[in-house]
N, C-alpha and C positions, 0 to 999 in steps of 0.2 A: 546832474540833478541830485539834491543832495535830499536822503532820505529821513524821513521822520525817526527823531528816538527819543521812545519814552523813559522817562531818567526813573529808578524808584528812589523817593525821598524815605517814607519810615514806612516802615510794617503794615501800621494801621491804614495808613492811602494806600495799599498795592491794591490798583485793580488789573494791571495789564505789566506784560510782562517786556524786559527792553531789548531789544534783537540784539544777541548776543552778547548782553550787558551782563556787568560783573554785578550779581547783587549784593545790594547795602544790605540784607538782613542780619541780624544779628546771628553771630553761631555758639555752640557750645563745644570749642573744642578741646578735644582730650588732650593730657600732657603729650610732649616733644618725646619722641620715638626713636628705634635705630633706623635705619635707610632699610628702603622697599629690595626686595630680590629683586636680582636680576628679571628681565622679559625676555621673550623667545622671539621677539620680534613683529613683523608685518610681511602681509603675503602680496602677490603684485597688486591685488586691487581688495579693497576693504571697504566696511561700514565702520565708522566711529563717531557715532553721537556727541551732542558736547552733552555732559553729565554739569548740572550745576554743585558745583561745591559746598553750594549753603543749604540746597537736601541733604538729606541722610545718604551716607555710602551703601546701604544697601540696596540702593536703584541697580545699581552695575549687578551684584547679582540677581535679582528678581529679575532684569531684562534677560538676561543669560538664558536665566533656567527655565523662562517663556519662550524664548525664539533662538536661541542659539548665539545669538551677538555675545564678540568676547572682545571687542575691542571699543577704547571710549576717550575720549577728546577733557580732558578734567578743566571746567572753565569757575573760575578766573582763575591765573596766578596775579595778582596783581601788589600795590604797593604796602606797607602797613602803617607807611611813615619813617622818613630820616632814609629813603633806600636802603629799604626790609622786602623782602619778597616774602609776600605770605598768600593763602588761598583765602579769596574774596576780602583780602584787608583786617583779616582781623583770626585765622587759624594760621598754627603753625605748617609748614612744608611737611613736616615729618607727622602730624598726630596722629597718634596712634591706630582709632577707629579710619581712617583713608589708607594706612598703610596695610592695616587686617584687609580691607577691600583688596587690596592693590596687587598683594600677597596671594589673597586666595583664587582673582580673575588669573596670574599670568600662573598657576599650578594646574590651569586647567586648559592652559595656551593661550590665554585672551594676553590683552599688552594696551597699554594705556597711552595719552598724551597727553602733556602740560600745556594748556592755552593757554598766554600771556597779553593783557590787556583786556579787549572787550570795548564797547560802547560808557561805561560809568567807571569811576577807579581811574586810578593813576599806572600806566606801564613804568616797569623799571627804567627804561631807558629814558622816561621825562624826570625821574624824581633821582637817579641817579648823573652826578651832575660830570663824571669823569668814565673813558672808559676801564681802566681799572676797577673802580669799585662796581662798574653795572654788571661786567664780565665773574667778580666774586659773586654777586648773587644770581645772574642765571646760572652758576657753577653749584652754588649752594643746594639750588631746587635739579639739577641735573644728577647730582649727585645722589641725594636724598630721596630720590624716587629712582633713582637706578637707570634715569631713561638712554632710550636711543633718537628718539624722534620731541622733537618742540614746535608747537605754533605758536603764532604771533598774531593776535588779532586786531589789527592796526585800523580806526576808523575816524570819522569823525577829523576833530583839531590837530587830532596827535597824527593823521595822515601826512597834515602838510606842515609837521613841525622838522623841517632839514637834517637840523643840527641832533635830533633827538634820533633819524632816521642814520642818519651816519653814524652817530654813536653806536647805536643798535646792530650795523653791520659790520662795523670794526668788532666790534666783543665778538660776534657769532665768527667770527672768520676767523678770528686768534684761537678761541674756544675748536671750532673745528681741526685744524691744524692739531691744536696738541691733546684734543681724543686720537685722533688719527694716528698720533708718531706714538700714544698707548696698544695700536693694534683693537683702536675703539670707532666705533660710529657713530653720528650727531648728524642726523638730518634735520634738517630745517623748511619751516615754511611759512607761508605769506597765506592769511585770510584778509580776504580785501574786499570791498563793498563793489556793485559791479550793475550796470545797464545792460538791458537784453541786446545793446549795441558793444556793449564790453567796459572794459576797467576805464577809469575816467586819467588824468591827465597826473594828477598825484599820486595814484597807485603805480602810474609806468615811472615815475620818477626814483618810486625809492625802491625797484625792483632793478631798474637802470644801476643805481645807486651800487646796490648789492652787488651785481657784477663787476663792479668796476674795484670793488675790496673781494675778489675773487670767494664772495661766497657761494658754495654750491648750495643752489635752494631746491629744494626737490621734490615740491608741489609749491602752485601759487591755487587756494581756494578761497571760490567767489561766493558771496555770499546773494544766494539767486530772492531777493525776497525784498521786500519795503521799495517800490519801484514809484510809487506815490498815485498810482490809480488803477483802475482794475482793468484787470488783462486774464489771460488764460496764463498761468504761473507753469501747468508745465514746458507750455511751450517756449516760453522768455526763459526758463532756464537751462532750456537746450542752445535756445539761442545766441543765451551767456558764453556757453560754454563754446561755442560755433567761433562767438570774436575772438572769444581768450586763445584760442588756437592761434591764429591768426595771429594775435598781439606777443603772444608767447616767441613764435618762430619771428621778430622783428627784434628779441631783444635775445634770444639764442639761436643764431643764425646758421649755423652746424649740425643742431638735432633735424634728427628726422622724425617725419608728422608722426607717427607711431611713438617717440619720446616724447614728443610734444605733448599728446594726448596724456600720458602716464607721467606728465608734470600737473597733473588739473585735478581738483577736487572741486566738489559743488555741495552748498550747503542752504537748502530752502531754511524758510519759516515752518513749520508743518501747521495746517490747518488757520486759521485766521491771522493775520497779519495786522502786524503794529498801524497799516490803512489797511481799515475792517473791510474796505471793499473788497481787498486781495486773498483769498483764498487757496491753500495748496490744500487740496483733495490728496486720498488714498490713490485715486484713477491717476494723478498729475506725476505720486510717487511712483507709479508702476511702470511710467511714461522715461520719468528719466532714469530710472534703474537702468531699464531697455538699452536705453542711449548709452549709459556711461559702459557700459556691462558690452557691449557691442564695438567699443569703440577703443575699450582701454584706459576707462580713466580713474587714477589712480583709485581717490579715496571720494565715499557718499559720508554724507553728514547731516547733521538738523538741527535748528533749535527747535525744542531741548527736550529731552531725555523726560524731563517731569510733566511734558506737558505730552506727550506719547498716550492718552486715551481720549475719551468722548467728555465733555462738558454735561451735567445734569440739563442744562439747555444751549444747544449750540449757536454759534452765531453771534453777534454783536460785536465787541470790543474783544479785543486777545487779552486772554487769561494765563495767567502763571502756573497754572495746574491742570489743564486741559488744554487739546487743540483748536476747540470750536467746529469741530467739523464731525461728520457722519465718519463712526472708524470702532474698531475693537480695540480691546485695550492693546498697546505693544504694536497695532498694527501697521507702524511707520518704520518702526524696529524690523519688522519681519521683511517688508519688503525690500527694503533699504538691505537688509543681510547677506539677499540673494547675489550681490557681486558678488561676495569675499570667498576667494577663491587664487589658484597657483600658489608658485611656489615661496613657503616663507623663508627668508632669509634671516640668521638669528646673526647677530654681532658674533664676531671671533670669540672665543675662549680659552683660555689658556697658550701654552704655546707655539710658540711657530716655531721658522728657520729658513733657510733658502733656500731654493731649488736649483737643485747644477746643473748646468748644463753639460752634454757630452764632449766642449772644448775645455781645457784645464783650466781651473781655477777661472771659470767663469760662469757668471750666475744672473738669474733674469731680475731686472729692476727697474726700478720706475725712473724714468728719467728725473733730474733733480730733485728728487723725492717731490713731486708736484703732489697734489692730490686735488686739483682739479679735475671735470668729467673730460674724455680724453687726452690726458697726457699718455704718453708713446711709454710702451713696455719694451724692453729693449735690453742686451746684453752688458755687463759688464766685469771688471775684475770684482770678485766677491768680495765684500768687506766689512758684512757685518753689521750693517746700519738699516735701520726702518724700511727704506724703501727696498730692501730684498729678506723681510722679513715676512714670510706671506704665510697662511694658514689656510690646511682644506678644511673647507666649512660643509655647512650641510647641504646637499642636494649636488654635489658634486662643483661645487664654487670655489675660487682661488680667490682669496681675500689678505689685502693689505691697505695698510694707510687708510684704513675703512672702507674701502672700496673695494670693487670686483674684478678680477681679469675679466674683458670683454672685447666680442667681435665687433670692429664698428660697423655701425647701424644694419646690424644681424649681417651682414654680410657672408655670402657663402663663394665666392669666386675666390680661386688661388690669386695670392697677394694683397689679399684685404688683411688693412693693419690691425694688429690688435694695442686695445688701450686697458686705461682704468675708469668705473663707472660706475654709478650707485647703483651698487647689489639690487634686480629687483626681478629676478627672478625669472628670468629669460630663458632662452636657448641659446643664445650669445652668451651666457657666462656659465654653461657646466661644460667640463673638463673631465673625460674619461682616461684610465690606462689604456692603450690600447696594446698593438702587438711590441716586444720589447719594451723599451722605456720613452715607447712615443706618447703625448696626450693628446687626444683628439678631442675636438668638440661636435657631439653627435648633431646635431642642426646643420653644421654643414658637410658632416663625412672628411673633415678635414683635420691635418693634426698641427699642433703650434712648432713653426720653423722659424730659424734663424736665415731672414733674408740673403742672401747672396749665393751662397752662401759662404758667412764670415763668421768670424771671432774678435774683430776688432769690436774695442768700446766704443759704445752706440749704437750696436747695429740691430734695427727693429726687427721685434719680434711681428709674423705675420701666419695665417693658414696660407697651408698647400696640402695636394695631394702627397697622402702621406705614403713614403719612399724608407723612411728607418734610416736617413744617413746620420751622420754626426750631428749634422742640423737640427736632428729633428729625436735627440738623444737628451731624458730630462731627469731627472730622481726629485721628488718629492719629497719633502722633510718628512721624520717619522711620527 
């Protein structure tokens, strides 16, 4: 079923606002700037609004300094012409006023994301006609805002445009790779339009798609809203989230339901919906907080950010400045807040090195420097190259190639393998010293050994009950 979207032509016709559409308003934006600081990252579960770009940047802080939200979804990135990536088609990636925003949110731990596409606007990946050139300009806007995390808000035509969707995963995949062999991370994800029965036939396509150009996507969020008649909205958006579980674990066949879950983000309408009959109440948002918050799922979301209070009269048609519905100001922000919570994972910094292990001149590394989610951690002759290049991060994390040393699927039984896996803040990826130069990892009372035990190249790295042999002998770069 394909969902109502109302386009905005000029200024003067806005009465309604387009579900997750890139707006044509005109902006005024300030000269081209130097690149955003660094962010500190995202914690396992979060609230991040999409903030419209053709508001003013001081939403992000006044929602802040009302309800605590530091985290925000920056919609559109979209085309400006000739395969330009610019916000909302007409400001630069870098102007100055969004980067003073951008600057002052992650000084006080908040961290941002670029949404690319949208409902209105052209995504890079249709107006860029080569993957070289679409890969320089998501590089451009990656760069220039400093990020770690990108969405993609794929709907409508540009859903079932193939060739646009392959393009799109070839970039992101080449692009991840070589953040990764920087000691960088580039998450990525899928906003996709969705039936309280689940994702439709075109969205498994170009998710299908993406796996098969080995990208790690590392949320797919549904957009729970415009379902074309009236229902109880929180419960369809549970419901969403019920299939996408489902649909999820048919196209990653090896995660388990608890990964599955913390692959999911959900992203209502708040308050009146593009079909005025559908309504998300304040009660609908406290409904699926519940849900997500209980379940594990990654990231809450809304459109939009500016529409976050009460209408002078509520009801009718959805407005671009209001929700239409009975609410306090911020009070979608607030609730929505209440996941965000564990532990944050901030990208690597600065140096690393290898970790040796207690046999000579042998060191732990990732198999063919994959950086897919579980490739095998494993011993080899030391040599210097990315994939045994690993950094302790914060929270007690082993990070390489962007990714985490990890227990698979939390596993606590001696001889559960360990791999690599998108940092997200588990008990499966912290590593303590323990007694000598063994590392354990406290969730399962177990310390990381060399299977066999051997010395030969290849041989995987797994937990056991930890003994202090050579096996299980490791030094940490300094």
């Amino acid at each position: 079923m394909q969902r109502p979207r109302i386009a905005l032509k000029t200024l003067g016709a806005l009465t309604a606002v387009p579900t997750l559409a890139a707006g044509l308003l005109l902006a005024t934006g300030a000269p081209a700037h130097a690149a955003a600081n660094p962010g500190p990252g995202f914690p396992a579960q979060y609230a991040a609004p999409y903030a419209e770009v053709w508001n003013s940047p001081s939403a992000l802080t006044n929602a802040k300094n009302a309800t605590g939200i530091k985290y925000f979804t920056l919609a559109f990135v979209i085309d400006g012409g000739g395969c330009n990536a610019t916000f909302n088609g007409d400001t630069s990636i870098t102007d100055a006023s969004w980067t003073s925003a951008i600057n002052s949110l992650r000084s006080g731990g908040g961290d941002v994301i670029a949404s690319f596409g949208g409902a209105s606007g052209t995504e890079e990946a249709l107006a860029c006609t080569s993957v070289s050139t679409l890969e320089a300009q998501y590089k451009r806007v990656i760069d220039g805002l400093n990020l770690t995390r990108v969405d993609f808000d794929i709907e409508g035509s540009a859903l079932s445009n193939t060739a646009a969707n392959d393009r799109r995963n070839t970039a992101l995949a080449d692009l991840q790779q070589q953040y990764a062999a920087q000691g960088k991370r580039l998450d990525v994800q899928y906003t996709l339009p969705v039936n309280p029965t689940g994702l439709e036939s075109n969205s498994l396509s170009l998710l299908n798609n993406a796996k098969s150009h080995n990208l790690t996507v590392n949320l797919v969020n549904i957009m729970t809203m415009d379902y074309g008649s009236a229902m109880d909205m929180g419960n369809a958006a549970i419901s969403a989230a019920q299939a996408l579980h489902t649909q999820l674990g048919q196209i990653w066949t090896t995660k388990s339901s608890a990964q599955l879950w913390a692959m999911e983000g959900n992203t209502p309408m708040i308050g009146v919906n593009d079909t005025s009959s559908e309504v998300f109440s304040t009660s609908d948002a406290q409904d699926v907080e519940n849900f997500a918050k209980s379940n594990g799922i990654q990231e809450l979301s809304f459109w939009a950010l500016g529409r976050d209070k009460a209408c002078a009269t509520n009801g009718g048609s959805a407005q671009s400045g209001c929700s239409g519905t009975s609410q306090s100001a911020w009070q979608f922000s607030s609730i929505f807040n209440a996941i965000t919570g564990g532990a944050t994972i901030p990208p690597p910094t600065g140096g690393g090195g290898p970790i040796h292990s207690g046999y000579a001149n042998k060191c732990v590394d990732i198999a063919s420097a994959g950086t897919a989610n579980g490739t095998a951690v494993q011993l080899y002759d030391c040599n210097g190259t990315t994939a045994q290049n690993w950094t302790v991060g914060a929270g007690g994390t082993l990070q390489a190639l962007g990714k985490c040393m990890d227990v698979a699927a939390a596993g606590t039984a001696n001889g559960t393998v360990v791999q690599i896996y998108d940092c997200n803040g588990t008990g499966s990826q912290v590593w303590q010293k323990g007694t000598g130069n063994t590392l354990m990892n406290p969730q399962s009372g177990k310390c990381l050994d060399a299977t066999g035990p051997s010395s030969a190249n290849g041989t995987r790295l797994q937990i056991w009950t930890c003994a202090g042999g050579t096996n299980q002998q490791w030094t940490l770069p300094s």
